[in-house]
N, C-alpha and C positions, 0 to 999 in steps of 0.2 A: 782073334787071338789076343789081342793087347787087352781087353776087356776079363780075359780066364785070366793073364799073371797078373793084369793088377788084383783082380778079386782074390786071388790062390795066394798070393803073397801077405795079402795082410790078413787070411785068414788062417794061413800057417804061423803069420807071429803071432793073432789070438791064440792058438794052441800052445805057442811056445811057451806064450806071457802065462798060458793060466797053468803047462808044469809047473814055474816057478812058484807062481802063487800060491797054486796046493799043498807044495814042498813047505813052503814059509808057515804056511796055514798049520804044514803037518807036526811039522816039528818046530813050534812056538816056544820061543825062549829056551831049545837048546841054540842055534847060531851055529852050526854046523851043514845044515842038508845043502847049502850051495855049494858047499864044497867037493860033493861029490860029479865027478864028470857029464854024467847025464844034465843034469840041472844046471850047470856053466855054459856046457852044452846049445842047450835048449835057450838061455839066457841070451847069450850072444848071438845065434842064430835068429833068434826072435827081433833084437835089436835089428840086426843089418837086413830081414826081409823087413820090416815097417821100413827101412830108410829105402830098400830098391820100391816098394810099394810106392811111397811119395813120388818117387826117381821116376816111377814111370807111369804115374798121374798126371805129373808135371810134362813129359814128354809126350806121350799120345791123348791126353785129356786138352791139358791146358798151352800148351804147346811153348813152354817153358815161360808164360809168363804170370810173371805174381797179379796184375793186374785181372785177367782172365781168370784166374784160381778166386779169385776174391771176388770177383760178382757171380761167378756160378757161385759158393758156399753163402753167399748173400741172399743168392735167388730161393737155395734149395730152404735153406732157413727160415726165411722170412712164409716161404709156403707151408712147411712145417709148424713154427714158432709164432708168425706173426710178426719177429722180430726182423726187422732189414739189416741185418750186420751180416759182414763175410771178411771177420775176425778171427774166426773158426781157424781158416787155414793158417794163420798165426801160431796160435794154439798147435796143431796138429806139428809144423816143422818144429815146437817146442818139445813135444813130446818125442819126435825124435832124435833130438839132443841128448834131451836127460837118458833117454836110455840107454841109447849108445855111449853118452860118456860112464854111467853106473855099469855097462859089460866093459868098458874098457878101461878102468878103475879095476874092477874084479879082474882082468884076466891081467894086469902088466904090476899091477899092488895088493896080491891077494891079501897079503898079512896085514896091510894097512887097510884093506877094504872090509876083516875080518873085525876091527876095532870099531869100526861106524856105530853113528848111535844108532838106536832101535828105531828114532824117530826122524832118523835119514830114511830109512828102507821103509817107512811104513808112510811116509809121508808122499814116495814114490810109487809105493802102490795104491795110494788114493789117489793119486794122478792119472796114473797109468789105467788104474780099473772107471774113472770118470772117463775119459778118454774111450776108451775101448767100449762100455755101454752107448754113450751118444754116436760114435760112430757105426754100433753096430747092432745096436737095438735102436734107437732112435732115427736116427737117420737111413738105416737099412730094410730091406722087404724081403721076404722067402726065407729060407731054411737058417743062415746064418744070424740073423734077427732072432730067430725061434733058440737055436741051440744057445746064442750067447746069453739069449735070456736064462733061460733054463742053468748054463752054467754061473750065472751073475746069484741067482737067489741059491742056490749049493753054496756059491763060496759066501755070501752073507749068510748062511745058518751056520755053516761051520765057523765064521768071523767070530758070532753071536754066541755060541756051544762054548768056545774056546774062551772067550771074554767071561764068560758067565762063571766056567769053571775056575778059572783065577781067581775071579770076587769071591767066588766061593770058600776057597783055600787060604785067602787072605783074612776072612772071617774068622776062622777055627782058630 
């Protein structure tokens, strides 16, 4: 059972992270579409299941200690990579920071969160979307590996569509 919530929690905030992302994707350069409840929604839900994810890695994995967390991500690494670091988990309680503080930013300072620059939120989802590939294409095996891939090259052609369409318009 600990082994289904932890897997089911961080692959419910993958879903959550990639509504928003599509949202953001969709409606580029209006600054509007998080405003709508589904996608705040899906934002903060997404936030606080990666932080029970970690919560309860830490608990039935590594049995709440950082020491433990960091030579597993060292060992699984270094079998992967080559590289012997288990810095990873570092990284990873980073990543639940920034997000959680960007949903809760949004949800207690909308109006001030609505003025951010462009290169706040896009600077976060190149975190968030590095993150989420190496955890779950990289580091992952079976079905969720396959889908996040599959959803990773969707959202860089639309990244790539979207980017292009700009330059384009910026030309004329």
């Amino acid at each position: 059972m600990p082994d289904f919530l932890i897997r089911w929690t961080v692959r419910l905030a993958l879903a959550a992270y990639a509504v928003r992302l599509g949202a953001d994707l969709r409606c580029w350069g209006a600054g509007v579409h998080w405003r709508t409840p589904v996608v705040r929604a899906c934002w903060v839900a997404g936030s606080l299941l990666l932080a029970v994810h970690v919560a309860l890695a830490f608990h039935f994995v590594h049995h709440w200690s950082q020491a433990h967390a960091y030579a597993e991500t060292a060992q699984r690494t270094v079998a992967l990579t080559g590289w012997d670091w288990g810095g990873g988990v570092y990284l990873n309680e980073l990543t639940v920071v920034l997000w959680c503080a960007d949903a809760a930013w949004m949800v207690l300072a909308l109006d001030n969160y609505a003025r951010r620059s462009a290169l706040n939120g896009g600077m976060l989802h190149a975190w968030l979307s590095f993150m989420a590939f190496n955890g779950a294409v990289v580091f992952e095996r079976g079905p969720t590996r396959w889908v996040t891939l599959a959803v990773s090259v969707v959202m860089l052609l639309i990244v790539a569509r979207r980017y292009w369409q700009s330059q384009s318009r910026s030309w004329n």
